[in-house]
Each structure stands twice: as C-alpha cells, then as structure tokens.
C-alpha atoms as one frame of an Amber mdcrd trajectory, in Angstrom:
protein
  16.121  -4.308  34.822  13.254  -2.470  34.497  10.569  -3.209  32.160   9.689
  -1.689  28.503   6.220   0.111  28.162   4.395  -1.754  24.914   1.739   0.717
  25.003   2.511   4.082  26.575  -1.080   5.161  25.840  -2.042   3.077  28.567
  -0.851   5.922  30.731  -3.460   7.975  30.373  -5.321   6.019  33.105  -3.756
   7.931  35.464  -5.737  10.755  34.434  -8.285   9.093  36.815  -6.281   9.399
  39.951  -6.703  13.703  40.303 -10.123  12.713  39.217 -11.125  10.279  42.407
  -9.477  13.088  44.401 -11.286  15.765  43.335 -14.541  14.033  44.013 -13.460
  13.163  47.415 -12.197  17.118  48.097 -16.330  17.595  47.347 -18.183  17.853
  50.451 -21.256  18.911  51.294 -21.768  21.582  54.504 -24.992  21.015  56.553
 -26.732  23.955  58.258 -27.086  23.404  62.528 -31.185  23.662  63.085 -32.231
  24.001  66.913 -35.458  21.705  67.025 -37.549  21.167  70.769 -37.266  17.456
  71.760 -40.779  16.512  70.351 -39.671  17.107  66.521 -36.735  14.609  67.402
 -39.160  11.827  66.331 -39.510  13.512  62.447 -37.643  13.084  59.755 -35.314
  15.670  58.703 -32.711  15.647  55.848 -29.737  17.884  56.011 -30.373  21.149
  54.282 -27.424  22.167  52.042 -26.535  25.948  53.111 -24.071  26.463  50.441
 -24.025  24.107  48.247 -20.733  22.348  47.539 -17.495  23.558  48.386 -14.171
  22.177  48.993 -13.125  20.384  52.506 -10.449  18.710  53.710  -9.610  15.318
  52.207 -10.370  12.741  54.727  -8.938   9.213  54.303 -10.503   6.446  53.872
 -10.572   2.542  52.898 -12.945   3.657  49.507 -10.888   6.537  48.887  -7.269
   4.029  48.944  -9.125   0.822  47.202  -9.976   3.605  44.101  -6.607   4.791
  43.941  -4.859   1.250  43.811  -7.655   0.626  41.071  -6.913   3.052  38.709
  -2.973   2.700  39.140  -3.870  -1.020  38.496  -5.587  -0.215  35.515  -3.069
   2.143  34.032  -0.137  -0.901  34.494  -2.522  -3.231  32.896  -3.021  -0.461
  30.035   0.803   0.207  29.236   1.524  -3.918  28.762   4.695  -3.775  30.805
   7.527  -6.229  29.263  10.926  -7.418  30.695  13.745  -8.277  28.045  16.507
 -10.034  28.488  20.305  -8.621  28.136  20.275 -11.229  25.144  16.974 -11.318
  23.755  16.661 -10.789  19.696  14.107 -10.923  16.826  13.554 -10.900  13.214
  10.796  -9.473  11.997   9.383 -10.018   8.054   7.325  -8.170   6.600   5.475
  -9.852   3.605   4.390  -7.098   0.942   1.819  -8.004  -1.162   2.889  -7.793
  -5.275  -0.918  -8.062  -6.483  -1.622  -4.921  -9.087  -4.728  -4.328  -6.568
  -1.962  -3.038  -4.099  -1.221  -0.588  -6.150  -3.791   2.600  -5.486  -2.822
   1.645  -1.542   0.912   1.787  -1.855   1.235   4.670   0.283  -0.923   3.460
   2.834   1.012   0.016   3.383   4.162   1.848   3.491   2.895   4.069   5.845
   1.154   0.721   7.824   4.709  -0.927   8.464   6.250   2.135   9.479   3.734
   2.202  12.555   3.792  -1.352  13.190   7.743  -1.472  13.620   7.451   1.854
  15.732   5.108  -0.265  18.148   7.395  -3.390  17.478  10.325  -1.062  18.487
   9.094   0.110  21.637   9.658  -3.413  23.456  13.313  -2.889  23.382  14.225
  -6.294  22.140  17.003  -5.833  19.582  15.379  -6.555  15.864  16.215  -7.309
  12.637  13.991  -6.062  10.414  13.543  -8.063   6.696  11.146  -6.608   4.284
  10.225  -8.880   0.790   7.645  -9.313  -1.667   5.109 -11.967  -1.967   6.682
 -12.900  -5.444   8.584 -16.268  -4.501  12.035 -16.371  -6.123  13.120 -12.792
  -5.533  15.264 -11.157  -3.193  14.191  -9.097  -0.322  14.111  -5.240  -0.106
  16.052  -4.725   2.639  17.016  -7.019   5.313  19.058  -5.314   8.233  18.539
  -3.208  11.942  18.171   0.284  10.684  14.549   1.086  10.491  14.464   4.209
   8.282  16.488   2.344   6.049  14.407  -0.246   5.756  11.320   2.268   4.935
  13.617   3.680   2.361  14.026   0.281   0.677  10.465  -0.200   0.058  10.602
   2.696  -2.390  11.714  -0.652  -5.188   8.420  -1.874  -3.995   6.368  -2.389
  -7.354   3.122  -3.727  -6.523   1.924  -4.581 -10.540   1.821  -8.639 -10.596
  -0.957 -10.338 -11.102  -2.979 -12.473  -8.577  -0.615 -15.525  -7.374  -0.024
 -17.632  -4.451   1.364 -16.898  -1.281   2.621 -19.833   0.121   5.744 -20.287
  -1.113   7.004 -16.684   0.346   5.089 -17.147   3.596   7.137 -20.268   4.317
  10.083 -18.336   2.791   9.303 -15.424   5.683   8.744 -18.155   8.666  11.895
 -19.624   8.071  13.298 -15.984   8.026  12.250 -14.587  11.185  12.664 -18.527
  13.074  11.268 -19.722  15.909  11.520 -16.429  17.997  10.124 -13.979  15.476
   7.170 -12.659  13.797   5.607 -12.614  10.146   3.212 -10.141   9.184   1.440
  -9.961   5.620   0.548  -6.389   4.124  -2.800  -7.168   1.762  -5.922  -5.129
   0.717  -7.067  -8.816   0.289  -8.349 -10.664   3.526  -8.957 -13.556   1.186
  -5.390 -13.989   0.840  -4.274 -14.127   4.356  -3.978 -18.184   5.491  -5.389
 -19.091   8.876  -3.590 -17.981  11.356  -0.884 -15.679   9.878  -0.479 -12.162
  11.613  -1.360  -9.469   8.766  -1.913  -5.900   8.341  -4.775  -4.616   6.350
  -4.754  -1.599   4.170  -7.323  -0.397   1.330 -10.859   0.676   0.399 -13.628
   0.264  -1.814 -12.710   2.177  -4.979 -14.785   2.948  -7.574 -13.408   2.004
 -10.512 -13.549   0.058 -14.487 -10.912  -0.729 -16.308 -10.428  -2.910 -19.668
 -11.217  -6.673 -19.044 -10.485  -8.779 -21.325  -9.549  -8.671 -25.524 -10.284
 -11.110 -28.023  -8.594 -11.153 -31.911 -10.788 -12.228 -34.036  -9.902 -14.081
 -37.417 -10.944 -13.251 -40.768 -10.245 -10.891 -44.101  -9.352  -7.320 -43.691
  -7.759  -5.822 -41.322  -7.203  -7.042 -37.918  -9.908  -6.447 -35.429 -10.464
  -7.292 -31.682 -13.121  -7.668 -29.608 -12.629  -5.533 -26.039 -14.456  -5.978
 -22.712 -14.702  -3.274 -20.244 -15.948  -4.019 -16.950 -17.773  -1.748 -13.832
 -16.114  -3.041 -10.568 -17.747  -0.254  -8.516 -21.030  -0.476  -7.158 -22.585
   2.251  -8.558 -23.219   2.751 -12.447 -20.582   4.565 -13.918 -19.975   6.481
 -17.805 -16.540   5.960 -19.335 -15.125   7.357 -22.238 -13.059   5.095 -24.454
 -10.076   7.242 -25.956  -8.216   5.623 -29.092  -5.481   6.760 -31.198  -3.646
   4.944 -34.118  -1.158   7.407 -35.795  -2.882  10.147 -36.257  -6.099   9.281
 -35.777  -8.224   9.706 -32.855 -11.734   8.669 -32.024 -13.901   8.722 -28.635
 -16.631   6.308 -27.980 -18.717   6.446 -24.591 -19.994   3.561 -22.565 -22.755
   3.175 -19.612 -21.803   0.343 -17.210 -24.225  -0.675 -14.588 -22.412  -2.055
 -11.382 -20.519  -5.551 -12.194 -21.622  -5.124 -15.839 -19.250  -5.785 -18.635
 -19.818  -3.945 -22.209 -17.751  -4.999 -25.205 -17.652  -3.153 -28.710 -15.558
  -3.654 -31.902 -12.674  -2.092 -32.776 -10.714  -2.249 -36.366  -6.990  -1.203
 -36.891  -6.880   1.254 -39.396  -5.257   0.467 -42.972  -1.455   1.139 -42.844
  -1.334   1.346 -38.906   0.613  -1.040 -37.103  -0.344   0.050 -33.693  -3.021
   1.668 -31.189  -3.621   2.209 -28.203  -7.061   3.032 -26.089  -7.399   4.903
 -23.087 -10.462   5.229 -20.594 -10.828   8.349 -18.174  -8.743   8.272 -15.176
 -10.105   6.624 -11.986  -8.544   5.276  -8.689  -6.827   2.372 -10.575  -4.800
   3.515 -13.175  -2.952  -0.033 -14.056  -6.249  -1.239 -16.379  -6.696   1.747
 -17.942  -4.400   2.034 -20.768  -4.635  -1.035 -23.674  -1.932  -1.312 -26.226
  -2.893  -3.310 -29.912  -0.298  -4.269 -32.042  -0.876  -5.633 -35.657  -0.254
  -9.281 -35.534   2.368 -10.778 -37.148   3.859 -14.332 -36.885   7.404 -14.707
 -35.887   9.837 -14.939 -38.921  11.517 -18.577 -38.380  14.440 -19.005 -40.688
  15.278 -22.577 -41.260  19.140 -23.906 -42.122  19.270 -27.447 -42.841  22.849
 -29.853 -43.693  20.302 -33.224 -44.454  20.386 -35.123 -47.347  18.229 -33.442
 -50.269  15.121 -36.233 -49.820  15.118 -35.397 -45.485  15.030 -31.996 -46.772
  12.175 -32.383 -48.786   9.868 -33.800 -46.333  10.966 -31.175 -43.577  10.560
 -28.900 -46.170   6.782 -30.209 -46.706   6.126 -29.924 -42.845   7.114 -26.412
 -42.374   6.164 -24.755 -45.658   2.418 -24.579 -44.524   3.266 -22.675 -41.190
   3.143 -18.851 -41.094   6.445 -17.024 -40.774   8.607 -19.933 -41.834  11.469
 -19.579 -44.769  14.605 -21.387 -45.568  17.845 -20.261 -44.962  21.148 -20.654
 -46.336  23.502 -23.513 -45.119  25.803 -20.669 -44.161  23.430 -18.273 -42.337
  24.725 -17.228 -38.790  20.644 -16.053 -37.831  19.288 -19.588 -38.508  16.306
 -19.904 -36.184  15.715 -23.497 -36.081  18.956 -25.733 -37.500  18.425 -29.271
 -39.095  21.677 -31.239 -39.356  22.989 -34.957 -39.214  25.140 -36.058 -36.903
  26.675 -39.552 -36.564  28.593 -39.056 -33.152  26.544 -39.866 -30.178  27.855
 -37.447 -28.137  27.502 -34.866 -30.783  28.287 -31.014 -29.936  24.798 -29.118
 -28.992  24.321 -26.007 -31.262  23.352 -22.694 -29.687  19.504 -22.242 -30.211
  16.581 -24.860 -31.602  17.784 -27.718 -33.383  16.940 -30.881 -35.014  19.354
 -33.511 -34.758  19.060 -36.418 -36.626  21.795 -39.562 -35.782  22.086 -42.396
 -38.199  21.296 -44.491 -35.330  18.708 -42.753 -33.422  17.282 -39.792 -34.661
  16.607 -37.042 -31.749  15.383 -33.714 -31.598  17.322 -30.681 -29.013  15.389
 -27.930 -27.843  17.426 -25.724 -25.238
C-alpha cells in the first residue's frame, strides 16, 4: 500500500532539484593564451572571455550526492504515513464554554475545520466527536461526516462562566480511547492541563465591561452600587447609557488600564426596572446590566396543625418578608404544615412540614 502524505507542503523541496541543475548547467569558458616557456613559471588565472554561459551538464559524485539530498529532504518534509486496511480513530474536540470565547467564536470554528483537514489527510478512517467543556451535556455532533460536524458547532454557545475542565477532558479521553486524540479549543493557555493537545485561538482585546453590583439597604428607593472595570491596557472613556421607562440619562467615565470606577445609581419612583448600557467594544456579553426592583418572594403558608402549633409557626414566619397565610383549602400553598400519624405518610408535591405524633420531621423535595 502506498503511503499517505501528512504534509504535502513538504513537496516544495523539490523545487531545489531544477535549482542544483541549473547551477551545474553554469560554466565558465576560459580564453587559450600562447605564453613562451619562461612565463610558464608565473601565475596566471583563467581570464573569463564571456562570462557565463550554459555547457553541457557533466556528471558527477557532488552533482548525484545534492540530488539524493534534496529528494531526501522533500520525503522527510511531506511526513510519509502507512495505514492499515483496518486502522480507525476518534477524534474529540473539546470547545471551550467560557463567555471569553465568545468575541473568537469564528476563529475556533474556523481552527477545527483546519485541524481535521490536516487530521484527514492521513487516510485513517475517523470519527469525529465535537462537545463542550460544560460536563453533563451532550455533544454537538458525534459521527464521520466532517462538514456535518462543522455545521453542528453552529449550537455552540460559548456564554458560561469560568469552570473546570476536568471532568469533560476525562469525558473526551474516554471518547476517543486508547487510539485517538483530544484536542482543547481555548483563548486561555491557563486552562489547558499538562500535557493535553490544544488549539489556541484569540487576542488581546481592548475592552471594559460592568464588574460587579452591589444593593445597598436603606429608606427610599432602591439603589445599587455598580463597578465598571478597564481590562485593556490602555486608558479608555466609556459612556454609561441608562433607561428606566422613559427616562434616559448618560454619565461618562475615564478608566485607566486595570482600574475599576464605581458610581451610584437610584431607581426612579414608580419604575420597576432599568437597564444600563456602555458603548460597544470587542466584548459585547458585559456590556448590557439589567436592575430589577427587589421584591421578596410571596410564600403562602397552609397549615392542618392544631390551633396552639399554629400559633408558634405562626410567630416564626410572621417576621419574614413575603410570608402570608393561606387557606386550609388553597391549591397554591407554597410551604404546607400538616400532621400526620402514619409513618409512611404520603409526600405532598412541593415544601412541607410534616409533623408525626411520634417523631416530628420536616420534607423538603
């Protein structure tokens, strides 16, 4: 069988073979000077009557060793590889789900796409299996068609935040087996473990999104504290956009590089929501901040206890925000208190509190 070039580029080596010959075609023509026997003791170069011009090639063990060189060179170049009638693969490719993936999408699409063309040209049959880095989800595509698999990482959503990889590397090495390769797609070489193949992509971007918000207590209404950090290295001016309703304010900030500026902002009266915007940049994802008016969750309570239980649950709950009573009959009951003198006593859709005449117990599903 004859082998598979792994790097046709290699080829181009040969390039050097018309190149040896053409320097060996160059010869130089001497002129014929008629001297008397005592100038036969001086020293006389060759004068060149012509300069160069092109003779006859004339073999020679230089001329052969140069040749066998460069076709040496060009083998050695191309990575020759014999497969076997039965020789397989799998291949995974590990796609990282970190939000900073995100500006680079295109670019690590576009990185697996040439790393299974160069994959492909070994001729082993492969199966190609492309995932996230998110452990407990299924992969994109897992099959031998490689535009389909390209096509599959159009469900690739690169928005999670930073998390570990281990779990799906160990997923993707039990994938591909013993025979076949892994091969992590990051902008992050912090994230690639020692010794595990990966493919870069990314750039420095400059860039400053929101950092960080803070509610903060007190009469009135509700107002946060916001933090907007410069991750570029070079001082930047953003323009904070908000609008509740129907109003709309600007406020402008000057962020040296790393810096993080914070400022105040109130909801106004009657508003339940807001949401601030900075200018555009190469990372979209941080952006955009939505507020909401905070409000604690309503918690209605149904309880089937005797009236003096009742009172002291009643006692416990009545100081917590968003808790009311319901009726004994109310099918939206957040949180039921009952009695119930059967051990193995039926469990009730939702939070309960179940209280046995022999051992009291509480049942959260």
């Amino acid at each position: 069988m004859l082998p598979h070039l792994t790097n046709t580029a290699g080829l181009w080596a040969l390039l050097g073979i018309p190149l040896i010959l053409a320097i060996h075609f160059l010869q130089h023509r001497t002129r014929v000077r008629l001297t008397a026997t005592m100038f036969l003791l001086e020293s006389l170069a060759p004068e060149v009557a012509t300069g160069k011009n092109w003779d006859r090639l004339r073999s020679s063990r230089a001329l052969w060793l140069q040749l066998l060189a460069v076709l040496l060179l060009a083998w050695v170049l191309a990575a020759p590889c014999w497969v076997r009638q039965d020789a397989e693969q799998t291949v995974v490719f590990i796609m990282d789900d970190s939000a900073n993936m995100h500006p680079f999408r295109e670019e690590a699409v576009q990185a697996v796409a040439e790393d299974m063309e160069n994959i492909g040209k070994q001729g082993i049959p492969t199966t190609w299996v492309l995932m996230g880095s998110r452990p407990a989800r299924l992969p994109f595509y897992r099959g031998n068609n490689r535009n389909a698999a390209l096509q599959a990482l159009s469900r690739w959503r690169p928005d999670a935040a930073t998390h570990d990889l281990s779990e799906s590397l160990r997923t993707a090495a039990f994938m591909a087996g013993a025979g076949g390769l892994t091969r992590l797609v990051t902008c992050t070489p912090e994230r690639v473990p020692a010794g595990q193949p990966a493919r870069g992509v990314g750039r420095p971007l400059d860039n400053a999104g929101f950092a960080g918000i803070t509610h903060m207590e007190g009469p009135g209404e509700p107002r946060w504290r916001i933090a907007v950090k410069n991750n570029s290295a070079a001082p930047v001016q953003k323009t904070v956009s908000v609008r509740a309703g129907d109003v709309a304010q600007e406020q402008s900030l000057t962020l040296h590089p790393g810096a993080v500026a914070e400022f105040e902002y109130t909801l106004p009266p009657g508003c339940g929501t807001a949401v601030l915007r900075l200018a555009p940049d190469s990372f979209p994802l941080d952006n955009v901040l939505p507020l909401v008016r905070p409000a604690p969750k309503p918690v209605a309570v149904e309880m089937q206890v005797p009236e003096k239980t009742a009172d002291v649950f009643r006692k416990i709950y009545s100081g917590l925000p968003g808790f009311s009573s319901g009726s004994s009959t109310d099918s939206t009951a957040t949180l039921r208190i009952f009695v119930e003198d059967k051990a193995d006593a039926h469990r009730p859709h939702g939070a309960a509190i179940i209280r046995s005449a022999k051992n009291p117990q509480e049942y959260v599903p």
